[in-house]
C-alpha positions as CSV (number, residue, x, y, z in Angstrom):
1,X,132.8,52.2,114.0
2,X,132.7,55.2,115.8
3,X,130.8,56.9,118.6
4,X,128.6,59.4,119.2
5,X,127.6,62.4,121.9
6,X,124.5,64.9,122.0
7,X,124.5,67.4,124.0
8,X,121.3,68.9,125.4
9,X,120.2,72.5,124.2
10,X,120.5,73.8,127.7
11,X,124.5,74.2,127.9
12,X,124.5,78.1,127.0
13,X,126.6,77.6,124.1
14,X,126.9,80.9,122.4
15,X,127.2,79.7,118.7
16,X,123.9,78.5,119.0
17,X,122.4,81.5,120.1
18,X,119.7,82.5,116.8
19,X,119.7,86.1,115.8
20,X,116.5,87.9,117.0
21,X,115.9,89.1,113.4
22,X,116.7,87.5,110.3
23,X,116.4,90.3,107.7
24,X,115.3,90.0,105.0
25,X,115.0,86.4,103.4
26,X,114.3,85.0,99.8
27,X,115.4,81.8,100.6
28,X,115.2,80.2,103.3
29,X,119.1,79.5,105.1
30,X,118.7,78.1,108.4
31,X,122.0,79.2,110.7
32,X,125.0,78.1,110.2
33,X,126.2,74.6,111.8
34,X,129.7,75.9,113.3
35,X,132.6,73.1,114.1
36,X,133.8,73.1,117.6
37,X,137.6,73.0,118.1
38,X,139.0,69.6,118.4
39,X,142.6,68.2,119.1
40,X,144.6,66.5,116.3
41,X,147.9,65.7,117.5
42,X,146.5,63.4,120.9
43,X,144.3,61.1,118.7
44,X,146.4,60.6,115.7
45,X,149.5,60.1,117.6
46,X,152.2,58.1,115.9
47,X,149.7,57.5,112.5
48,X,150.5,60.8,111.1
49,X,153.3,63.2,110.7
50,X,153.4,66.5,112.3
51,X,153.3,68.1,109.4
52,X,150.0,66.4,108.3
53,X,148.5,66.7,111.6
54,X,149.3,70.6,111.8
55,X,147.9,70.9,108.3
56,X,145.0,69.5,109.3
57,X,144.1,71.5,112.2
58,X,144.9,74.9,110.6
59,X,142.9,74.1,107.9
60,X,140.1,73.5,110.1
61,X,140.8,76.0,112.8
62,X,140.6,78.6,109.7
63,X,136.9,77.5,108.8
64,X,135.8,77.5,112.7
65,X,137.1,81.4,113.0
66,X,135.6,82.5,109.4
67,X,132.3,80.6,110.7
68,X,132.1,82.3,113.7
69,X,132.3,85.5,112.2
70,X,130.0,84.8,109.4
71,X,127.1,83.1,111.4
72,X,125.6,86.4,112.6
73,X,126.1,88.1,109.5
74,X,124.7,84.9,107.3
75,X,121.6,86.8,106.9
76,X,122.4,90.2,107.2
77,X,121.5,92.2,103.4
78,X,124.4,92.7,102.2
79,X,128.6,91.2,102.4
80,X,131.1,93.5,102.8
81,X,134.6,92.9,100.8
82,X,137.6,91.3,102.5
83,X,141.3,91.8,102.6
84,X,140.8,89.3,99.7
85,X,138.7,91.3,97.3
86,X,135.7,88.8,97.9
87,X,132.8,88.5,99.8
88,X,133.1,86.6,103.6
89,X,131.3,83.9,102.3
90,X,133.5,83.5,99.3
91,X,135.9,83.2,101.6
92,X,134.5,80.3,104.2
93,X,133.5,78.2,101.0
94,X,137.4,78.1,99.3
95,X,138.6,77.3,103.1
96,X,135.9,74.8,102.9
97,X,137.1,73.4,99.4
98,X,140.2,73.9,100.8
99,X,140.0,71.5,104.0
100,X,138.1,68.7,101.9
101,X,141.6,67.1,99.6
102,X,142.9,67.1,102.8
103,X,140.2,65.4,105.4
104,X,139.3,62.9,102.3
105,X,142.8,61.2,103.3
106,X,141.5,60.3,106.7
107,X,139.0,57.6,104.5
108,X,140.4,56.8,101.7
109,X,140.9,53.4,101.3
110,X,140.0,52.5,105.0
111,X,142.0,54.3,106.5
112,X,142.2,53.0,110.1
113,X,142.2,56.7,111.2
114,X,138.9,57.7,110.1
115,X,137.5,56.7,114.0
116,X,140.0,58.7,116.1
117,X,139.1,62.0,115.6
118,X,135.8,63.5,117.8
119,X,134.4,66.1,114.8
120,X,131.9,68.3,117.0
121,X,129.4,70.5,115.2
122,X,126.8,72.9,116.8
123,X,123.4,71.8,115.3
124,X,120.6,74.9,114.2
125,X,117.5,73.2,113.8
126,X,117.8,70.1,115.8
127,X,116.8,70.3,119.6
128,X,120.4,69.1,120.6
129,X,122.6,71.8,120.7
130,X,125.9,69.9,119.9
131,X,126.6,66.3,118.3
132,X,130.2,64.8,118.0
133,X,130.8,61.9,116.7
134,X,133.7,59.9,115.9
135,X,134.2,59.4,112.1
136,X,135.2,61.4,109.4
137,X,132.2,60.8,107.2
138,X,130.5,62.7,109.9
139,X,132.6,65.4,109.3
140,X,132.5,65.3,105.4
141,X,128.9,65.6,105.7
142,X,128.9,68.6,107.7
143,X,131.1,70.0,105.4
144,X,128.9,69.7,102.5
145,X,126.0,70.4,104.7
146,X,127.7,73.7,105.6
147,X,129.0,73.9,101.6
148,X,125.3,74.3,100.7
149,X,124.0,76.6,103.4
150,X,126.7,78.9,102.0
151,X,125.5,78.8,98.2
152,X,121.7,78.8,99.3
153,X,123.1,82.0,101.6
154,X,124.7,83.8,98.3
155,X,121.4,82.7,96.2
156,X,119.6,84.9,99.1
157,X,121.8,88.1,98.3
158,X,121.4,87.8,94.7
159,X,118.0,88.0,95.0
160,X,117.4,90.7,97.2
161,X,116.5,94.0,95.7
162,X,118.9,97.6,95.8
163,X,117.9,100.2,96.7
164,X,116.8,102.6,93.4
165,X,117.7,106.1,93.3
166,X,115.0,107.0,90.3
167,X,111.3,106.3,90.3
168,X,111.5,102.8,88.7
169,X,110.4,99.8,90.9
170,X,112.6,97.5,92.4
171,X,113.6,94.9,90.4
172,X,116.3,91.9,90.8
173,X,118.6,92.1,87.8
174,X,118.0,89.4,84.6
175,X,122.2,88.7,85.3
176,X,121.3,87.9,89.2
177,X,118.8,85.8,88.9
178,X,120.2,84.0,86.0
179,X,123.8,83.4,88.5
180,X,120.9,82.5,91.4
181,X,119.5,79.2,89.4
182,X,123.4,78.2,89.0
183,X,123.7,78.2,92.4
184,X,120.8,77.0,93.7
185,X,122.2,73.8,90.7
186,X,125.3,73.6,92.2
187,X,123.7,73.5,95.9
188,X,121.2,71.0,95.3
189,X,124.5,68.9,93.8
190,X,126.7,69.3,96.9
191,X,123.0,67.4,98.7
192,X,122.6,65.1,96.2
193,X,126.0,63.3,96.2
194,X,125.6,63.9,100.5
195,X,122.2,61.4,100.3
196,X,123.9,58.9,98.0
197,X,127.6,58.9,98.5
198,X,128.0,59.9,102.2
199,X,125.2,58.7,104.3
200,X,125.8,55.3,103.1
201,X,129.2,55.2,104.7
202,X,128.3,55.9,108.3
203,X,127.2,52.9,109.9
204,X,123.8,52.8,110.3
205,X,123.9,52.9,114.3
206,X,125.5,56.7,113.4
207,X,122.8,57.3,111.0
208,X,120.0,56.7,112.8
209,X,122.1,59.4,115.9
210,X,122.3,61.7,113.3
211,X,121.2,65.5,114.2
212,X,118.2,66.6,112.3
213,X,120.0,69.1,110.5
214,X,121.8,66.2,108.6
215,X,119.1,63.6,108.3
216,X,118.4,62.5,104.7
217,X,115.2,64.3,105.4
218,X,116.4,67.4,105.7
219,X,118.9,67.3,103.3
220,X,115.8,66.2,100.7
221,X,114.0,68.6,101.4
222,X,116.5,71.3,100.9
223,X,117.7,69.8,97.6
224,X,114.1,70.2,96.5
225,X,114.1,73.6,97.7
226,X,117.2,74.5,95.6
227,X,115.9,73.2,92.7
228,X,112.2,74.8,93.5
229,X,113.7,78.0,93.7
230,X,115.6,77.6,90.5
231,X,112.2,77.1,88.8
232,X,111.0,79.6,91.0
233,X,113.2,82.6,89.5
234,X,112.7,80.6,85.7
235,X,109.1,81.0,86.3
236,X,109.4,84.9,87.0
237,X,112.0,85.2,84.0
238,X,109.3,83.8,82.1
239,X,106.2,86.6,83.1
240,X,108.5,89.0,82.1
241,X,109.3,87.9,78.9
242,X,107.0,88.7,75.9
243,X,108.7,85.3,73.9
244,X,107.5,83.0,76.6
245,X,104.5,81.3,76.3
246,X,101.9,80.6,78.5
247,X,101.8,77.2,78.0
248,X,105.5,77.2,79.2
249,X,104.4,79.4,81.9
250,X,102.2,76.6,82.9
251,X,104.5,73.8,83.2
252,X,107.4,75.6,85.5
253,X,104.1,76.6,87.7
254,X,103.3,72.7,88.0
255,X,106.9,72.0,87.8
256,X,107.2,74.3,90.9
257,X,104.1,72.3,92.6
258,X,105.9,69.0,92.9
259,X,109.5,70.5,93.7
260,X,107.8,71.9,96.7
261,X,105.4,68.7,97.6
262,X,108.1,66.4,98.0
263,X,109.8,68.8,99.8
264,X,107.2,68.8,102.2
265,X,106.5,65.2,102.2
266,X,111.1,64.6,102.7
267,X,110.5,66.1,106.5
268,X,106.3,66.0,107.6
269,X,107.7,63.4,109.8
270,X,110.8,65.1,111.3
271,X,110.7,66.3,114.8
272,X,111.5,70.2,113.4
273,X,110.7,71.9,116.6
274,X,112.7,74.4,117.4
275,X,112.5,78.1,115.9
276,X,114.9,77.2,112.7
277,X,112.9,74.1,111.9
278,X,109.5,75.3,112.8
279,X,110.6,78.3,110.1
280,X,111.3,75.6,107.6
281,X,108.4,73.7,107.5
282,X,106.6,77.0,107.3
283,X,109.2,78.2,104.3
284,X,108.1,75.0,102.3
285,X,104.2,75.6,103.1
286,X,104.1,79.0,102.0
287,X,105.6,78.2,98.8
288,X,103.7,74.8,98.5
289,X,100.8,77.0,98.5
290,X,102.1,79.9,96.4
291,X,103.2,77.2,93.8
292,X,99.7,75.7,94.1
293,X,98.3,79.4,93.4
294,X,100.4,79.7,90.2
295,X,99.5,76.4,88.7
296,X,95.7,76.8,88.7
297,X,95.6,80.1,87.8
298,X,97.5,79.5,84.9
299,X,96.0,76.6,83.7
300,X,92.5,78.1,84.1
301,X,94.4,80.9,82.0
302,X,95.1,78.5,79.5
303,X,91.7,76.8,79.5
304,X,89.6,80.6,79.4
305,X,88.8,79.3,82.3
306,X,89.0,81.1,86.2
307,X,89.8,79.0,88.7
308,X,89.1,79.6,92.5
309,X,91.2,77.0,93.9
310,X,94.2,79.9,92.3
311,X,92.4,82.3,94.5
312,X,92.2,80.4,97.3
313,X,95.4,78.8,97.3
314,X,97.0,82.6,97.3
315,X,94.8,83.7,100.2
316,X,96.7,80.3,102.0
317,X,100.0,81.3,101.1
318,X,99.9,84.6,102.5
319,X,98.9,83.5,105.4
320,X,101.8,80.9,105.7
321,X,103.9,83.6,104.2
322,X,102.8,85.8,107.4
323,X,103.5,82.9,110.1
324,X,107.1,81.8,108.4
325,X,108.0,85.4,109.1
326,X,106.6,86.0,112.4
327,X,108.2,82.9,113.6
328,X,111.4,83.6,115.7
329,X,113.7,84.7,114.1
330,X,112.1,87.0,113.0
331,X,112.4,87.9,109.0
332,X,111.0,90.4,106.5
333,X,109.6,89.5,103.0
334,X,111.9,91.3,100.3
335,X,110.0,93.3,97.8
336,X,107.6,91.7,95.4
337,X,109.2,90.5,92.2
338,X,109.2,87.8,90.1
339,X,106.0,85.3,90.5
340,X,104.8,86.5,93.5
341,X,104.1,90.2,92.3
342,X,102.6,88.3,89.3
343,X,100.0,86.1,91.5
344,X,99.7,89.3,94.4
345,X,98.3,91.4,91.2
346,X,96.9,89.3,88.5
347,X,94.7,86.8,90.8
348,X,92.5,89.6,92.8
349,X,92.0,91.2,89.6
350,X,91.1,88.4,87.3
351,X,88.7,86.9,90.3
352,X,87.0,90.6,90.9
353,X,86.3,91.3,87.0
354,X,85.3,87.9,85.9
355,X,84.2,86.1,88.7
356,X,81.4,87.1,90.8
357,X,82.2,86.9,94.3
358,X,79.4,84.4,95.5
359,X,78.9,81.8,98.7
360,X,80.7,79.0,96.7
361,X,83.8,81.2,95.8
362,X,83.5,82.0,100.1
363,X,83.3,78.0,100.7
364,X,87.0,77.9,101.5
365,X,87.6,74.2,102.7
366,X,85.5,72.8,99.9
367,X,87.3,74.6,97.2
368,X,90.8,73.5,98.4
369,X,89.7,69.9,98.9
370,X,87.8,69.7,95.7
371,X,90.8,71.1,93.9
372,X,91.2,69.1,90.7
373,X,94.5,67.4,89.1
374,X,96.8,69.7,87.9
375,X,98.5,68.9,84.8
376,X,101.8,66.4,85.4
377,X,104.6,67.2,83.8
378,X,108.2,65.9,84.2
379,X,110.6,68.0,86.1
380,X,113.1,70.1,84.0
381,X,116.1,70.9,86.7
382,X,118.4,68.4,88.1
383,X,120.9,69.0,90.6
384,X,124.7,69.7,89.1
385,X,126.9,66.5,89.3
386,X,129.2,66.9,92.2
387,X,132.1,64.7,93.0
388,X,134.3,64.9,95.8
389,X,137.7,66.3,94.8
390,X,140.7,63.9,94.5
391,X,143.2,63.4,98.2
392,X,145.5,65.8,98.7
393,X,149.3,64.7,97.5
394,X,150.3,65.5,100.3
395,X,149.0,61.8,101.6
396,X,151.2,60.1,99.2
397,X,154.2,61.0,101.6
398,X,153.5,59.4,105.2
């Protein structure tokens, strides 16, 4: 059934060591999980060839040498090209895709090999610093885990701003943002199929030893954040377009307030302590909030009407937006764009001109308790259907 080890986050392990600064950050990409090395051939012994077990541990050996040179640079601004034409991360996600046909043949039809491998993993935002266990679901789930960090880390580039050589504001390209909702699909799909056609394998005495990091939790919550953000950046296409209406406006601004509430309700009771969790659960309150800012705003829009709880509920997410980025590591808030320039400009104004400023609008609590039902509509994105690829041939010939 497999067994499992935790090792305290006192050991000095270097991979585990979080960058002091984060850069810039759009969305939020915890560190990396990096796979420790691990030996093949002595576990295995006489069940596999040594062709098969030398294939195996290259494959995996490649993705624990790209990861360790990728985890400090996972949130640096910018990838630099590789012998390979492509980006670093490119790169770690093909050896990724790579190493799955292969592992899969450690479980496919019960395969009585899936126990005697130790897969070891260095954990980010749980307190332990390193979890092994021994089954090969384990390490499929990392693997997706990892699979998704990756995507959510090339969403982040997309949608951070270049540098302009003219006078005209910075602004993320119509192309970029469009390839950023595609990817925050296909990541939310990769964490879909982890909940329901992974977890359910490990026995349940694994499950509940899980590290945070993989929890279903977790892995919820940053589903709904893919798919938040996807709204997110359909929401700012939207503002800028003259076609789109404001009732449409409206919805991907409610749409946008349940994404980020079940988010936040997938890990309120998830012991996120350390400084990667403590940033998440400040990521999804900051947004919560800006989400909740949108929503009203717009639907006062829509009824001629200005509502305070918008207002109010802007005033909390920049203060959340503020602690998620003070919070070690520390990270910087890219350039306005998109919704969020929308809300920083339109809500101050709107509130100053047609509003006058009296002690109810300064009644903070009571407005944000008070805070009427927002409109409930059904939610529009889904995550991409992802299936596991099909065992490696090479299986067929032990």
């Amino acid at each position: 059934m497999g067994c499992f080890i935790s090792t305290p986050n006192d050991c000095g392990e270097k991979g585990r060591k979080p960058p002091r600064n984060a850069g810039e950050l759009a969305v939020f990409v915890p560190g990396l999980r990096i796979p420790k090395p691990i030996d093949f051939a002595e576990p295995l012994g006489d069940g596999l060839s040594r062709r098969m077990v030398e294939r195996l541990s290259a494959l995996r050996t490649r993705i624990i040498v790209m990861a360790a040179q990728e985890a400090p640079m996972s949130t640096k601004p910018r990838r630099t090209a590789t012998q390979h034409g492509g980006s670093t991360l490119a790169d770690l996600q093909q050896a990724l895709e790579d190493y799955l046909p292969v592992l899969l043949g450690l479980v496919e039809n019960g395969n009585q090999l899936q126990d005697k491998l130790q897969f070891s993993w260095l954990n980010q935002e749980d307190e332990a610093q390193e979890t092994i266990m021994s089954n090969s679901w384990y390490e499929i789930l990392s693997v997706l885990q990892m699979m998704t960090m990756l995507s959510l880390s090339q969403a982040n580039l997309l949608l951070l701003t270049e540098a302009s050589s003219d006078s005209y504001p910075l602004k993320v390209s119509e192309d970029c943002r469009r390839e950023s909702i595609d990817i925050f699909l296909k990541a939310a799909g990769y964490l879909d199929f982890a909940v329901n056609s992974v977890l359910p394998k490990l026995p349940p005495e694994l499950r509940k030893d899980l590290p945070v990091d993989l929890t279903e939790g977790v892995l919820r919550a940053f589903c709904l954040q893919a798919l938040g953000q996807g709204v997110d950046i359909q929401l700012g296409m939207a503002i800028d377009s003259i076609k789109a209406t404001l009732a449409v406006k409206r919805r991907f601004a409610c749409e946008l307030v349940k994404y980020w509430h079940q988010a936040q309700e997938s890990i309120v009771d998830l012991p996120l302590a350390n400084g990667w969790g403590e940033k998440h659960k400040l990521f999804i309150q900051w947004k919560y909030f800006e989400a909740k800012a949108a929503a009203y705003y717009l639907h006062g829009v829509m009824l001629d009407e200005v509502k305070k709880e918008g207002y109010e509920f802007l005033k909390e997410s920049k203060k959340a937006c503020e602690s998620f980025h003070s919070t070690p590591p520390l990270s910087r808030n890219p350039p306005l764009s998109g919704t969020s320039k929308y809300l920083s400009e339109k809500i101050p104004k709107d509130i100053s001109t047609r509003l006058q400023l009296n002690s109810e609008l300064h009644n903070h609590e009571i407005i944000l308790q008070k805070a009427p039902e927002l409109p409930d509509f059904a939610l529009s994105l889904n995550p991409d259907d992802y299936q596991l690829p099909s065992v490696d041939p090479s299986w067929n010939e032990i």
